[in-house]
N, C-alpha and C positions, 0 to 999 in steps of 0.2 A: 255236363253241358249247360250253357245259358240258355235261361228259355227263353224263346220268341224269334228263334231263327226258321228263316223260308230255304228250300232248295228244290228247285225247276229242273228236272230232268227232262229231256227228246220230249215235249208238250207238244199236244198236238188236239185242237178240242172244235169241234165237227158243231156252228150250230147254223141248222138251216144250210144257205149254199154259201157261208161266210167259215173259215176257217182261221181259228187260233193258234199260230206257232212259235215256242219258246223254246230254243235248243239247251243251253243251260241257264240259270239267273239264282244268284245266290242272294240275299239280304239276311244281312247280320241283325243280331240281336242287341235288340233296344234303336237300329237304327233308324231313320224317317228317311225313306223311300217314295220318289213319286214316280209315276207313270203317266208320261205325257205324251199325249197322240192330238190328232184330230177326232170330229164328230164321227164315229163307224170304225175306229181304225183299231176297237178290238179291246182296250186298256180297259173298260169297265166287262170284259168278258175274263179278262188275266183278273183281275181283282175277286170275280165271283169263283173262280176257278181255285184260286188260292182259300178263299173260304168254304170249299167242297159243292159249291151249290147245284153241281148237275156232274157227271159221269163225265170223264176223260175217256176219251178215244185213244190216243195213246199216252205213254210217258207216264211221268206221277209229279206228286207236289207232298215235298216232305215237312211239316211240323214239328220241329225238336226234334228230326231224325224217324216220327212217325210219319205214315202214307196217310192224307188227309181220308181217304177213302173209306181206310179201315176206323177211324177214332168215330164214336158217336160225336152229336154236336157238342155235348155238354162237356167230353173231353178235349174239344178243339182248342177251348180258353180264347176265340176268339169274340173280336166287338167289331159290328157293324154300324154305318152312317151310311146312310141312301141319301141319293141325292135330292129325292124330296119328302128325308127326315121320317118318313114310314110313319108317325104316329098312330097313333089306335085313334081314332076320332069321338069313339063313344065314351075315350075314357078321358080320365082327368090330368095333366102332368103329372101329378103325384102316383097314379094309377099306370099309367105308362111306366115311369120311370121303375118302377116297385114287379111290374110281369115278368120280368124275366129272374129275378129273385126266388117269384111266387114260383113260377115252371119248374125251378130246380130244387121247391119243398124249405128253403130257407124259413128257418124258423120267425113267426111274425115279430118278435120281439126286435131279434134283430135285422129283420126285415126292415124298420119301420127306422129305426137306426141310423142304418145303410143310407136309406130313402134320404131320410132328412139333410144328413151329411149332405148328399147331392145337392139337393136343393140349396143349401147355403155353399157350398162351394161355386158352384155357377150362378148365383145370386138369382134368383128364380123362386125364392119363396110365396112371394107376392102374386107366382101365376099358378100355384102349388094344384089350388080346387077348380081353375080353368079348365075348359077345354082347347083341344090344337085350332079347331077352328076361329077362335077369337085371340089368338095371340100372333105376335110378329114376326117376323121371318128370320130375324135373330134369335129370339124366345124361342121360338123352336126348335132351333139348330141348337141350343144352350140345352134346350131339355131330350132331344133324340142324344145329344154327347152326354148326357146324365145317363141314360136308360144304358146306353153302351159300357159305359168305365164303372156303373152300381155292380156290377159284374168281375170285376180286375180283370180283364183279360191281362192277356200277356203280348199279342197283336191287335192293335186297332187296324182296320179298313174303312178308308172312307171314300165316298163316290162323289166325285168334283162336290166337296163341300162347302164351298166359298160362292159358284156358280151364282147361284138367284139372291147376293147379299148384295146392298149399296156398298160404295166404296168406304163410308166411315164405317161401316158396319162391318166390313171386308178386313179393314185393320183391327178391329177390335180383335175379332176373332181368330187373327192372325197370333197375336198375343196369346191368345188361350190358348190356341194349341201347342204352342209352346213352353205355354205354362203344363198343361195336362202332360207334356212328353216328360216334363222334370219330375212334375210329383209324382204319378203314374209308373216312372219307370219302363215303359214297355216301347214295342217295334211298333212304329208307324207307314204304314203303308197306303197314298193317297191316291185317288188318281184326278188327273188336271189338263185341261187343254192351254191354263195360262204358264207362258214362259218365266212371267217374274214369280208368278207363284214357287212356280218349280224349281226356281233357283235362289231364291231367298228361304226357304224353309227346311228344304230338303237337303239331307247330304249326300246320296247320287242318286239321278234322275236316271229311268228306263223308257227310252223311245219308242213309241211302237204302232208302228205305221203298216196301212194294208193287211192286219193282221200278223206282222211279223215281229217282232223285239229286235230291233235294229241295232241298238247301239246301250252300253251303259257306262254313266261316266259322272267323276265328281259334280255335283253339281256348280262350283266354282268355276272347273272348267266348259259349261255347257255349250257357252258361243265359240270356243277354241276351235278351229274346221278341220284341224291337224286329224287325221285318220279319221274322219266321216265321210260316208258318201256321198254322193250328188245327190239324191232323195233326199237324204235327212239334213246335209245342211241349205236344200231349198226350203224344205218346208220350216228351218229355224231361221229363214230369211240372212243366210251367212252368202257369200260371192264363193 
């Protein structure tokens, strides 16, 4: 088996009086996946759900044919981006990027290695002994994508990570991530309220609206209205 394949069985995830439901959803290995909704409509709940981060009420969510539930986190092989980049703030880029290394006993040597690689590959050296609090909103999102991939996972998840970037800032990073999907090698999984997001980067988009996984489909075809419903192509603004 390739690693970094997802498979969504009868999901069904209880938070508060808002409910999550995914009847099946499969994403292939190595491929970039986005999940597009509106503000509340659930996609950053499928996102946390796929990284184990709280108890399924029903159904499962498979990892390489593993049930997220049973794998410790360290066996998950997954990477996280929050959408406001989670940095440690007492710590240094360099010190962020280097903890999750440190957690799993990585020997400092090549700890330090690792670290550095990172830093020159996302060109961040220069913010290495910073802290998050004095750097930009790029730098940042440059250095939480360091802290994630110093790890290899073999899934990235990211939560609307373009969201609070300016627009040249927006392309920049556009680039990168598609650079990261090449070198990296792994399954990208994002999730995004933007339409052109979703359909320039991704290669099929997951709708998911009121809580539900509406629709999935190449993302080439996304504006097509041929087999969608009236929800989902109002809310894609289709006639």
């Amino acid at each position: 088996m390739v690693a970094g394949s997802v498979e969504i069985r009868d999901l069904r995830v209880q938070r508060g009086s808002f409910a999550l439901r995914v009847p099946l959803l499969t994403i292939e290995p190595r491929e970039v996946f986005a999940i597009l909704g509106s503000t509340g409509s659930g996609k950053t709940v499928l996102m946390e759900s796929i990284a184990g981060a709280f108890p399924l009420d029903e159904g499962c969510i498979l990892l390489d044919g593993k049930d997220v539930e049973l794998l410790p986190v360290q066996q998950r092989h997954l990477g996280i981006l929050y959408q406001d980049y989670a940095l440690f703030p007492h710590m240094t880029v360099r010190e962020n990027i280097a903890y999750g290394l440190k957690m799993n006993d990585c020997p400092a040597r090549e700890r330090d290695s690792r670290v550095q690689a990172m830093l020159s590959l996302f060109s961040i050296e220069h913010i290495a002994e910073r802290y998050p609090g004095i750097i930009s909103g790029g730098e940042s999102q440059r250095a939480a994508l360091a802290r994630a991939l110093v790890l290899e996972p073999e899934i990235l998840l990211l939560d609307e990570p373009f969201s609070a970037l300016d627009p040249a800032t927006k392309e920049r990073m556009y680039a990168t991530l598609r650079d990261v999907h090449a070198r990296f090698d792994c399954t990208i999984v994002f999730v995004t309220h933007d339409f052109n997001e979703a359909r320039t980067l991704a290669d099929r988009v997951g709708v998911v609206l009121d809580g539900r996984l509406r629709t999935v489909r190449k993302a080439s075809e996304l504006f097509d209205p041929e087999g969608l419903d009236a929800d989902v192509r109002f809310f894609l603004g289709l006639r």
